[in-house]
NUMINU-199270 format. One record per atom (N, C-alpha, C): residue in three letters; y, z, x; residue number from 1; atom name. Coordinates in nm, 3 decimals. Layout:
BEGIN
{"ALA",{Y,Z,X},NUM,"CA"},
...
***
This chain:
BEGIN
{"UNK",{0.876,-3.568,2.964},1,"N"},
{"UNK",{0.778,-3.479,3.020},1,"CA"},
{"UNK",{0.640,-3.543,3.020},1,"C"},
{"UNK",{0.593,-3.677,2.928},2,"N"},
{"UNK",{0.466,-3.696,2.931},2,"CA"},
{"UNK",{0.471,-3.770,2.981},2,"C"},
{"UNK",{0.529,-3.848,3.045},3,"N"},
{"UNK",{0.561,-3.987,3.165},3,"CA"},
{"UNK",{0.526,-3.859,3.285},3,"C"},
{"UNK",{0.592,-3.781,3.295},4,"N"},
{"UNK",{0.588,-3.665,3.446},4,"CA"},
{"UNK",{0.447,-3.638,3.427},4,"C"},
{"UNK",{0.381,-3.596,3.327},5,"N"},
{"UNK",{0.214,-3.557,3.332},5,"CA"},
{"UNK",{0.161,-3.711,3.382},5,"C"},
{"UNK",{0.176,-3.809,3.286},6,"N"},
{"UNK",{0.098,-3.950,3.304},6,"CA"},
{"UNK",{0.109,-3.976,3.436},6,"C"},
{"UNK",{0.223,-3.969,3.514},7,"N"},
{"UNK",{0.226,-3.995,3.651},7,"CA"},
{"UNK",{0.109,-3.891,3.763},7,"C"},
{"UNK",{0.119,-3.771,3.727},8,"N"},
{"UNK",{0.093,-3.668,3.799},8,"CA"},
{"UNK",{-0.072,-3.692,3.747},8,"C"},
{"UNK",{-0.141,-3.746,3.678},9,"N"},
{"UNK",{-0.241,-3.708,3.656},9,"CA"},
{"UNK",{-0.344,-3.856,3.650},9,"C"},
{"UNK",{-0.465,-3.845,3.739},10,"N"},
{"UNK",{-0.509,-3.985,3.747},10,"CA"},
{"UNK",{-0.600,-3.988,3.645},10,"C"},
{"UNK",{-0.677,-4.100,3.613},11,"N"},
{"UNK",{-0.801,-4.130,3.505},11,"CA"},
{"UNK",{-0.869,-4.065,3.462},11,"C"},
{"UNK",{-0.949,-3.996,3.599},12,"N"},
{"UNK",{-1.050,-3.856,3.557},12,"CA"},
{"UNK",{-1.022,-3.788,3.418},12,"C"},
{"UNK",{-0.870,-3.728,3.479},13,"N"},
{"UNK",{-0.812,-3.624,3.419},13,"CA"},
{"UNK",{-0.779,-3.657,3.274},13,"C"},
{"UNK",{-0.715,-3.783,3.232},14,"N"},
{"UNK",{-0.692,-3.821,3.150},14,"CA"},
{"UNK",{-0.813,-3.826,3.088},14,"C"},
{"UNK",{-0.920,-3.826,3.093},15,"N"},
{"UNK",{-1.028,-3.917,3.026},15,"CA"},
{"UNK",{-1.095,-3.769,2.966},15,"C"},
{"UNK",{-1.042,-3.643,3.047},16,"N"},
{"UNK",{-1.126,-3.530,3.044},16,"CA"},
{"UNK",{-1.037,-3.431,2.937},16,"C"},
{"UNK",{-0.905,-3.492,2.950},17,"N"},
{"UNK",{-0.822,-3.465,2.842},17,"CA"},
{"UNK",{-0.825,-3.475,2.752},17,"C"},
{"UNK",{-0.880,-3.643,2.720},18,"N"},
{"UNK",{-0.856,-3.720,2.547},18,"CA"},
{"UNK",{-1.003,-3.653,2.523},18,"C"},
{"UNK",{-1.150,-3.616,2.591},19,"N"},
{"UNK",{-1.229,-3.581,2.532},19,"CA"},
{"UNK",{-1.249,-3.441,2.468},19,"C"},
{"UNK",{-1.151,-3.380,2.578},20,"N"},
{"UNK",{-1.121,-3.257,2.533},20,"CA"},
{"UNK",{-1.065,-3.220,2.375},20,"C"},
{"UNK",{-0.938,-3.335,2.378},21,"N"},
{"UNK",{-0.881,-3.354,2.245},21,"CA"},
{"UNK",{-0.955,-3.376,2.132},21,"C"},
{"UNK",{-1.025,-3.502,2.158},22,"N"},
{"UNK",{-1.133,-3.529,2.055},22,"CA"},
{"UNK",{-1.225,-3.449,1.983},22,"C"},
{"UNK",{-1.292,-3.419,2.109},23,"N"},
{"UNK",{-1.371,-3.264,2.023},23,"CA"},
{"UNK",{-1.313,-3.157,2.008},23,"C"},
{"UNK",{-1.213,-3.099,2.002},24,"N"},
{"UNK",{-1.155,-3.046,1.960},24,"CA"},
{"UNK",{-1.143,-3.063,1.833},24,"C"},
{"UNK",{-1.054,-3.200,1.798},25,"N"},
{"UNK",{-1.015,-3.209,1.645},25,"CA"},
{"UNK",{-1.166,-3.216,1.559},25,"C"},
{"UNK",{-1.271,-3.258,1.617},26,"N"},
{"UNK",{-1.427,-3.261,1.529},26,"CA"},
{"UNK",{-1.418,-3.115,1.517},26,"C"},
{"UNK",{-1.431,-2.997,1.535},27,"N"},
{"UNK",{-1.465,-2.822,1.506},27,"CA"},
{"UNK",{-1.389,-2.781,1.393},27,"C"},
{"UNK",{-1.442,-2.779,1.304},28,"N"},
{"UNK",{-1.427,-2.750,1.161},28,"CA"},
{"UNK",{-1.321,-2.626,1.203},28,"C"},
{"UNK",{-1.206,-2.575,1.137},29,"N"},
{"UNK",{-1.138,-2.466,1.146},29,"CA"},
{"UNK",{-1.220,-2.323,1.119},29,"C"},
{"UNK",{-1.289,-2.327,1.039},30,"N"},
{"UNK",{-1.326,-2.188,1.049},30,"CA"},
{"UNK",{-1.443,-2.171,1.182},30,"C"},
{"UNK",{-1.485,-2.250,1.217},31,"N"},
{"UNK",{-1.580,-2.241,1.327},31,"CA"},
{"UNK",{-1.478,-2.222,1.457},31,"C"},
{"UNK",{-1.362,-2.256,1.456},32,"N"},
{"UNK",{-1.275,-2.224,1.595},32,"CA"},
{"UNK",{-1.234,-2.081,1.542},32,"C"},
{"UNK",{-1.200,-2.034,1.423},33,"N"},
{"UNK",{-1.150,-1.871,1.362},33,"CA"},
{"UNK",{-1.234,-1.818,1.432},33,"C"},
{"UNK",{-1.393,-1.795,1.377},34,"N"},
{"UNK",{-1.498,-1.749,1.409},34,"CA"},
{"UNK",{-1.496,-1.713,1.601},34,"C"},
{"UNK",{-1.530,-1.821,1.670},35,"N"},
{"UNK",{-1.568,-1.854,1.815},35,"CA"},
{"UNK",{-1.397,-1.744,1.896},35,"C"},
{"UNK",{-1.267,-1.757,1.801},36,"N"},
{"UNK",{-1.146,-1.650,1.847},36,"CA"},
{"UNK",{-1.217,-1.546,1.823},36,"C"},
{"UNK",{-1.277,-1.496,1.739},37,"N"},
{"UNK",{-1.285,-1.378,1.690},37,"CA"},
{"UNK",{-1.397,-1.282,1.761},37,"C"},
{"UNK",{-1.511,-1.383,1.785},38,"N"},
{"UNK",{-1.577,-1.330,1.879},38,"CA"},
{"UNK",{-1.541,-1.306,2.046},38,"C"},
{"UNK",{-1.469,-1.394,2.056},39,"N"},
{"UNK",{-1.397,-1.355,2.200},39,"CA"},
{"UNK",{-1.265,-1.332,2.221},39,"C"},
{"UNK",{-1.228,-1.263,2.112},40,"N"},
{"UNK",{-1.132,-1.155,2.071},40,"CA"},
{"UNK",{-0.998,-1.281,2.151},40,"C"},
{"UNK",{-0.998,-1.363,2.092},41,"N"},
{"UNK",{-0.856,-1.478,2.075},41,"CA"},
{"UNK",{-0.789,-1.484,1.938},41,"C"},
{"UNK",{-0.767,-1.395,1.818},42,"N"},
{"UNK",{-0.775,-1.415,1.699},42,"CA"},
{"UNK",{-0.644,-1.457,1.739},42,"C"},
{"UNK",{-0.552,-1.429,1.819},43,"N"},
{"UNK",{-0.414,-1.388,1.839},43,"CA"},
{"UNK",{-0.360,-1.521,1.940},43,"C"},
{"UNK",{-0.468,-1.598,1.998},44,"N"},
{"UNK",{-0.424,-1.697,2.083},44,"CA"},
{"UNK",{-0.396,-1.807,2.004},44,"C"},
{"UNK",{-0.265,-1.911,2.054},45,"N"},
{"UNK",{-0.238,-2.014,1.954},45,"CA"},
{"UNK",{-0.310,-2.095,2.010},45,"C"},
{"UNK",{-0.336,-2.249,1.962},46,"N"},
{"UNK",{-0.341,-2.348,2.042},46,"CA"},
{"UNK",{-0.233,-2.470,2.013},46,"C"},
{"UNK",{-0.141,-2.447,1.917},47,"N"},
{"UNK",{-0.043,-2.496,1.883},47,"CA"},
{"UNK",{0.079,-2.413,1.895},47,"C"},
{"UNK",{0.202,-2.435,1.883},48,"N"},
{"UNK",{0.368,-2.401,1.901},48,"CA"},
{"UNK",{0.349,-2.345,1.752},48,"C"},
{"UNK",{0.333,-2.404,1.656},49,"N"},
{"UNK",{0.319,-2.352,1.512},49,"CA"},
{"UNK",{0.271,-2.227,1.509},49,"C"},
{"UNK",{0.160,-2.268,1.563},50,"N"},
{"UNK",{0.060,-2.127,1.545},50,"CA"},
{"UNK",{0.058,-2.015,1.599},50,"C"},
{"UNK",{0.135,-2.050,1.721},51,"N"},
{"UNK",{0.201,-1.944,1.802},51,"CA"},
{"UNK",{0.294,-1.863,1.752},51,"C"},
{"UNK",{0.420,-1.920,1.661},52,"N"},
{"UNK",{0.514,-1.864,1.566},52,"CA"},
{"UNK",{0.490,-1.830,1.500},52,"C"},
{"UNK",{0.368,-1.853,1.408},53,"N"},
{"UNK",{0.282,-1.775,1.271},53,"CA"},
{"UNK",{0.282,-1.634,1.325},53,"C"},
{"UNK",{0.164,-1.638,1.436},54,"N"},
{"UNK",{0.118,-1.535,1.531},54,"CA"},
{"UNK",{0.198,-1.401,1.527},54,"C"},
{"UNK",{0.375,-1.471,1.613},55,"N"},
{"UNK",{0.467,-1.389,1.630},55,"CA"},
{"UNK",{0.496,-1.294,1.481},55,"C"},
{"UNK",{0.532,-1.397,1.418},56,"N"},
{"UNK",{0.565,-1.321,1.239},56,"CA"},
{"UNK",{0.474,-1.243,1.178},56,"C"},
{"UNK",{0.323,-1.262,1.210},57,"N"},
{"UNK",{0.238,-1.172,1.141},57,"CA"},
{"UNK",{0.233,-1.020,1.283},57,"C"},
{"UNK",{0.279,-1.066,1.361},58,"N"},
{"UNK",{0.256,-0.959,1.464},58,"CA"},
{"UNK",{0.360,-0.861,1.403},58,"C"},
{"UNK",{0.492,-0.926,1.413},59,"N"},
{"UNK",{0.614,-0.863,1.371},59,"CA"},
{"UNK",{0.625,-0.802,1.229},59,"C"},
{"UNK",{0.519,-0.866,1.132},60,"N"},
{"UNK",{0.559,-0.795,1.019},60,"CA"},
{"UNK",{0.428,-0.706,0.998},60,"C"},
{"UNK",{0.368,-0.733,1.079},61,"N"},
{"UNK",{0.233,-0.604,1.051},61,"CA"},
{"UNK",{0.335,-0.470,1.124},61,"C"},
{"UNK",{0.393,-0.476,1.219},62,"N"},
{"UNK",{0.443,-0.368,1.303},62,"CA"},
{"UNK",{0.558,-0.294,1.191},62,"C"},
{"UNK",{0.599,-0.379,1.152},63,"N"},
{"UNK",{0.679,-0.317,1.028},63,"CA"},
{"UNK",{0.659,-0.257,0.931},63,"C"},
{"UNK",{0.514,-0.333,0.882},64,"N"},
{"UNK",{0.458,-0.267,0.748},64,"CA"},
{"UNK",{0.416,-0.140,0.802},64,"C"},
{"UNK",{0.335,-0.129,0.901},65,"N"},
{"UNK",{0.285,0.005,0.973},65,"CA"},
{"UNK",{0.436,0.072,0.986},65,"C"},
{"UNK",{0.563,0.113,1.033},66,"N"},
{"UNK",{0.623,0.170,1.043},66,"CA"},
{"UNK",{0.698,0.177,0.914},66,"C"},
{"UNK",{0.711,0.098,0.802},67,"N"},
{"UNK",{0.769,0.137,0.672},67,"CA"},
{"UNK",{0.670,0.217,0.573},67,"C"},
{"UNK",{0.537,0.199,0.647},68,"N"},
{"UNK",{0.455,0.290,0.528},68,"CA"},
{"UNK",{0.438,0.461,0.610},68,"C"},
{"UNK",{0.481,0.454,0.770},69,"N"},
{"UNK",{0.455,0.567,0.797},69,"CA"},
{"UNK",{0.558,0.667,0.780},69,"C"},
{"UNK",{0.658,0.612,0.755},70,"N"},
{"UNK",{0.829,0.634,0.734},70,"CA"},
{"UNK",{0.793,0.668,0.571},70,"C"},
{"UNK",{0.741,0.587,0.484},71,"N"},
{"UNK",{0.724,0.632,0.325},71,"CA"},
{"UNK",{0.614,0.714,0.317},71,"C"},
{"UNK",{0.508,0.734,0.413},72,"N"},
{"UNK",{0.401,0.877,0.372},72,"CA"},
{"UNK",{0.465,1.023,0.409},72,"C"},
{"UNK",{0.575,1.003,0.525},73,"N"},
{"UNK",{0.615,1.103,0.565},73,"CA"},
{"UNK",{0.744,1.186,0.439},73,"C"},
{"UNK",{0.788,1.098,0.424},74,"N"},
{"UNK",{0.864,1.115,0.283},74,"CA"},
{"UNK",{0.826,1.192,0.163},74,"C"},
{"UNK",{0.704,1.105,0.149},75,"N"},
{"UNK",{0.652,1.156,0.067},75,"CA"},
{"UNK",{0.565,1.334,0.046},75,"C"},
{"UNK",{0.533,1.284,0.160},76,"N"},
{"UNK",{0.475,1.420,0.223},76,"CA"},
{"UNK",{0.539,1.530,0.199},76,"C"},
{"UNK",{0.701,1.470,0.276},77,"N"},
{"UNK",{0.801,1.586,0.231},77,"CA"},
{"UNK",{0.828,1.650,0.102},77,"C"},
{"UNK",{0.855,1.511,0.021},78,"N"},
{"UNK",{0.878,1.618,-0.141},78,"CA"},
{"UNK",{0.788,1.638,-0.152},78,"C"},
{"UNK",{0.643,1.645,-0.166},79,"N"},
{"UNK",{0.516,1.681,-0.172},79,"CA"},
{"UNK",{0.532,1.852,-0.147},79,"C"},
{"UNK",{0.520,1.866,-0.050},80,"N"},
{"UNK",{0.529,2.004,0.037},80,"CA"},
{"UNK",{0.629,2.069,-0.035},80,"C"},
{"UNK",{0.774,2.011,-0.107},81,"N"},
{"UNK",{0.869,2.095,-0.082},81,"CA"},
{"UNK",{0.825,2.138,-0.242},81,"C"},
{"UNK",{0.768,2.001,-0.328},82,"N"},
{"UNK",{0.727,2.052,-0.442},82,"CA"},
{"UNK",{0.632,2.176,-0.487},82,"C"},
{"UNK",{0.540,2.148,-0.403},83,"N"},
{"UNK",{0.426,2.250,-0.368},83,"CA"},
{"UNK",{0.482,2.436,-0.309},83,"C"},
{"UNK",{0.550,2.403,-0.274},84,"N"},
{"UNK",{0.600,2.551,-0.176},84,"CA"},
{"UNK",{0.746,2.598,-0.305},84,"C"},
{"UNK",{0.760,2.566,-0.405},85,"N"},
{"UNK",{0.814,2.585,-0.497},85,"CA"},
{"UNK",{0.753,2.647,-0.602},85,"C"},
{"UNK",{0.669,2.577,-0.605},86,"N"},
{"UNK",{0.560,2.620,-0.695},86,"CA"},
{"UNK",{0.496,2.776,-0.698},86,"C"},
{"UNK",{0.467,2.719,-0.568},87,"N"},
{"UNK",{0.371,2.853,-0.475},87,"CA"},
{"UNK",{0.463,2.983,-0.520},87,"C"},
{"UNK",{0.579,2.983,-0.453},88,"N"},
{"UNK",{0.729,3.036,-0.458},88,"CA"},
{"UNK",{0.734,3.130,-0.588},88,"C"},
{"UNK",{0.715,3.037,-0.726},89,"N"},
{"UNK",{0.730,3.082,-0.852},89,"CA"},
{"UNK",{0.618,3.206,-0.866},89,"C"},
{"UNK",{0.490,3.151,-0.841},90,"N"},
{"UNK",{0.379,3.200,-0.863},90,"CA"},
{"UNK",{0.395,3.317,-0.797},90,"C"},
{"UNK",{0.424,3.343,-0.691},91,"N"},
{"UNK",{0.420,3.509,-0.565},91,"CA"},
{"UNK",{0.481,3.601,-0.650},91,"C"},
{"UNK",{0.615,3.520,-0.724},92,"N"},
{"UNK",{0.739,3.565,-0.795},92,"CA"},
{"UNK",{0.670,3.669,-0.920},92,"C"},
{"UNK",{0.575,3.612,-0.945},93,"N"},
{"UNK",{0.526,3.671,-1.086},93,"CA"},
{"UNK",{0.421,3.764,-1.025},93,"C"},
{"UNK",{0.347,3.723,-0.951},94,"N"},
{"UNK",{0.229,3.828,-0.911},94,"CA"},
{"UNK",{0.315,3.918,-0.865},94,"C"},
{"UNK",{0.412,3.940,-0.790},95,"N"},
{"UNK",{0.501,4.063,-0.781},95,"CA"},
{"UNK",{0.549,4.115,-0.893},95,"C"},
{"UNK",{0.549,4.064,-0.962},96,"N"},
{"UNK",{0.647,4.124,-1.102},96,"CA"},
{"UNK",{0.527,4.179,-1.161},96,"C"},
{"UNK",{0.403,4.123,-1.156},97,"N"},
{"UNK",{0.312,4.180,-1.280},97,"CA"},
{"UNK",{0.256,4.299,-1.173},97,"C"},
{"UNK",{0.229,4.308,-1.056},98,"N"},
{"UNK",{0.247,4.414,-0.925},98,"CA"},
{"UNK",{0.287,4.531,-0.981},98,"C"},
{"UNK",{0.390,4.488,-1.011},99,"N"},
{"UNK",{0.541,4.629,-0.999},99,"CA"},
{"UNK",{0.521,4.642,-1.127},99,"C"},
{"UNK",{0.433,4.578,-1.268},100,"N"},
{"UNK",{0.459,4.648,-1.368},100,"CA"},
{"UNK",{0.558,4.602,-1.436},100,"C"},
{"UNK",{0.644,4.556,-1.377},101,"N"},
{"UNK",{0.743,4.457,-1.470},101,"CA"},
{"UNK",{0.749,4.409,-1.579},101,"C"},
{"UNK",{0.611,4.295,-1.527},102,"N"},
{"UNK",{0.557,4.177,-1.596},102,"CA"},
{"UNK",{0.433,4.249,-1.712},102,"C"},
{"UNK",{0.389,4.218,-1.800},103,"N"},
{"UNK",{0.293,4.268,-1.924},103,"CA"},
{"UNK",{0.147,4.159,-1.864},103,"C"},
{"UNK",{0.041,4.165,-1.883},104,"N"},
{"UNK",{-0.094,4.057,-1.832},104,"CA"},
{"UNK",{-0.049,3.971,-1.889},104,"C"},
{"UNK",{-0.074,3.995,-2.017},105,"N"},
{"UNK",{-0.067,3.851,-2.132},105,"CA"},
{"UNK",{0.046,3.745,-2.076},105,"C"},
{"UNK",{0.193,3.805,-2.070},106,"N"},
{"UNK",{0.270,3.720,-2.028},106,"CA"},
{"UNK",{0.249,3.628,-1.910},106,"C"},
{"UNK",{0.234,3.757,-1.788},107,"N"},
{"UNK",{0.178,3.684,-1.697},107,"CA"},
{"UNK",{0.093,3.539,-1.701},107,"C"},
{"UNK",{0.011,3.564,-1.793},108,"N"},
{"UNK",{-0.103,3.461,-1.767},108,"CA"},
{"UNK",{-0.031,3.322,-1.848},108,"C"},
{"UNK",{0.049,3.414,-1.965},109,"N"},
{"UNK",{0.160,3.285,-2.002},109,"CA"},
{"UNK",{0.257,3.198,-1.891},109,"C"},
{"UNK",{0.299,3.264,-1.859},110,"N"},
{"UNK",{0.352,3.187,-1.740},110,"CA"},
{"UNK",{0.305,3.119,-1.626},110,"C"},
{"UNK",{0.207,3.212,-1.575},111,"N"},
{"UNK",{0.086,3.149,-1.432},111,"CA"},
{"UNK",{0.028,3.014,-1.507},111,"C"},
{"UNK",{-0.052,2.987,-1.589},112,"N"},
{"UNK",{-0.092,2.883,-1.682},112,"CA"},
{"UNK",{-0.026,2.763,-1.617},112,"C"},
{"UNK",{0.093,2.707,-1.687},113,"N"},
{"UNK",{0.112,2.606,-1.669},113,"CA"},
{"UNK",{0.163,2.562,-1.502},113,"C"},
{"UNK",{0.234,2.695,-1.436},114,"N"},
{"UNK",{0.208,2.640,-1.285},114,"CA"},
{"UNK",{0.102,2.614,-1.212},114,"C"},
{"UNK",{-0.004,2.697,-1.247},115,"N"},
{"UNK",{-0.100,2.635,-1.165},115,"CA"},
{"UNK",{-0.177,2.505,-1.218},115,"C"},
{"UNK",{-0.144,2.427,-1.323},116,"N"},
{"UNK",{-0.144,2.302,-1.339},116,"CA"},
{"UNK",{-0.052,2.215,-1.305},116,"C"},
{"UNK",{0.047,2.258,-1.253},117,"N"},
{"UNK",{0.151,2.200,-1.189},117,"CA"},
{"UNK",{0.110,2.170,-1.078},117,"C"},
{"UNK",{0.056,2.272,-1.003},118,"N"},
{"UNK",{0.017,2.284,-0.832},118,"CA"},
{"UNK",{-0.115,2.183,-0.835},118,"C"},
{"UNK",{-0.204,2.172,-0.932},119,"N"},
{"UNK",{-0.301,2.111,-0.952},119,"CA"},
{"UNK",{-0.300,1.963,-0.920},119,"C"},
{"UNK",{-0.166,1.931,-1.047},120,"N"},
{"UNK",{-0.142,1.789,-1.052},120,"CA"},
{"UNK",{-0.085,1.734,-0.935},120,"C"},
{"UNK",{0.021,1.822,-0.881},121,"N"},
{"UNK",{0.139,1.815,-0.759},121,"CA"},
{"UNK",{-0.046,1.750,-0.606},121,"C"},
{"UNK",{-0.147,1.875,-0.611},122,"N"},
{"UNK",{-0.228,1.798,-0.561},122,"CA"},
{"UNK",{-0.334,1.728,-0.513},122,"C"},
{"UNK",{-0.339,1.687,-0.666},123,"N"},
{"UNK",{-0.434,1.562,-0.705},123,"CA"},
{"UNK",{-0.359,1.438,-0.635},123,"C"},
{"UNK",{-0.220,1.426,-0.652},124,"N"},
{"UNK",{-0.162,1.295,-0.634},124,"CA"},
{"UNK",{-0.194,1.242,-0.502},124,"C"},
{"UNK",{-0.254,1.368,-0.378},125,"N"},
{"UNK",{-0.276,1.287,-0.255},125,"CA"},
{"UNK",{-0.373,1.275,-0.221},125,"C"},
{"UNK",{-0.469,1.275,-0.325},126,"N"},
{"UNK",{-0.613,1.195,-0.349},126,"CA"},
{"UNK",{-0.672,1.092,-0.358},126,"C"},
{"UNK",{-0.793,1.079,-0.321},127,"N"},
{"UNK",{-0.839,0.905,-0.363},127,"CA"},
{"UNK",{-0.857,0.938,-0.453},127,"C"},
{"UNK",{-0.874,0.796,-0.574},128,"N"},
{"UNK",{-0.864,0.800,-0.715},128,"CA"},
{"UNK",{-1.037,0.865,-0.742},128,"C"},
{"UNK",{-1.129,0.804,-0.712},129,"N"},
{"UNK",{-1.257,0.913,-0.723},129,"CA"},
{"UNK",{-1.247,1.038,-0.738},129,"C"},
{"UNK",{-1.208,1.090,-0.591},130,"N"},
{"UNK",{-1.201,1.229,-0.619},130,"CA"},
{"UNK",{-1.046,1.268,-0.753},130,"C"},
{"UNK",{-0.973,1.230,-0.737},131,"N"},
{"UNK",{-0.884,1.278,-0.848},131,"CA"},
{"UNK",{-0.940,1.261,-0.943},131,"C"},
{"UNK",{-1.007,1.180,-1.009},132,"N"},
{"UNK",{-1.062,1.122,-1.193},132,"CA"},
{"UNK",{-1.162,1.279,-1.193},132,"C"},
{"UNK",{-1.235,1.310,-1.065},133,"N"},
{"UNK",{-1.368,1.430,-1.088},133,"CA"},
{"UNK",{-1.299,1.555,-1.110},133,"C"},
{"UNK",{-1.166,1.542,-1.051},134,"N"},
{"UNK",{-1.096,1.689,-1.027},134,"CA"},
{"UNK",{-1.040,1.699,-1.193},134,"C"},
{"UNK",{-0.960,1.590,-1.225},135,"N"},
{"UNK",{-0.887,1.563,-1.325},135,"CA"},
{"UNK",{-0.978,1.622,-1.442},135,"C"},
{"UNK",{-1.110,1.571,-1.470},136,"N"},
{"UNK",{-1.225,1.579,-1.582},136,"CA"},
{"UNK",{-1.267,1.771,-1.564},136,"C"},
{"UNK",{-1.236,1.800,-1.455},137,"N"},
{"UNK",{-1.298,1.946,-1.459},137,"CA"},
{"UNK",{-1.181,2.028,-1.515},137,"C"},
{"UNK",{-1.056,2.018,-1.481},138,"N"},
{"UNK",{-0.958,2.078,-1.532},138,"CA"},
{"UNK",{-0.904,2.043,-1.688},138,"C"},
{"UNK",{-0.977,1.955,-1.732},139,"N"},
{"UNK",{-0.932,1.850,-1.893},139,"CA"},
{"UNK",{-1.065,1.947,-1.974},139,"C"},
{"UNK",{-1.200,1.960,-1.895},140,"N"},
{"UNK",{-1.288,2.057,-1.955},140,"CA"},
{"UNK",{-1.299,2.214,-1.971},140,"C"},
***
């Protein structure tokens, strides 16, 4: 194939090639990162290598994005199902103490530790800031 270019291509070209090459290899790598980045090439190769890097980080970013949206949704789920359990218990008793059933005192024995349940259940889908402030008000 480079005999088919060498043929096809006269002096000029060649000469406009190797200088091309040349300065090329002088541009420090992060100064070619930089010059992609501003003209939004982060993604263009200029090598076969780099082109295949390219592909693999393309391919495994697309993955990580679909295995973490696949594990928030999950999560989400027992989240919710934990939460609506909770909730569930709690209605359970305010009806009972409602109807007279239930005595206060007990009540509040029992309500107590679920609604630190529901608390903790959600703190967990917090940034850690806000959880440590939430955490310290309910510890006081």
């Amino acid at each position: 194939m480079a005999k088919a270019l060498e043929d096809v291509m006269d002096n000029d070209k060649k000469l406009l090639l190797e200088q091309w090459v040349d300065a090329y290899k002088k541009v420090p790598e992060e100064t070619v990162k930089k010059i992609k980045e501003e003209i939004k090439m982060s993604y263009v190769a200029t090598t076969i290598t780099e082109h295949y890097i390219h592909q693999g980080e393309m391919i495994g970013e697309k993955r990580g994005v679909e295995i973490g949206e696949k594990r928030g949704v999950e999560i989400g789920e027992k989240r919710g199902v934990k939460i609506g359990k909770i909730r569930g218990k709690i209605d359970m008793l305010d009806n009972l103490l409602k109807s007279g059933m239930l005595p206060p005192d007990k009540y509040q024995e029992m309500v107590m530790p679920l609604m630190e349940e529901l608390k903790t259940v959600d703190l967990a889908r917090e940034t850690t800031p806000e959880k440590e402030k939430r955490v310290e008000k309910i510890e006081t």
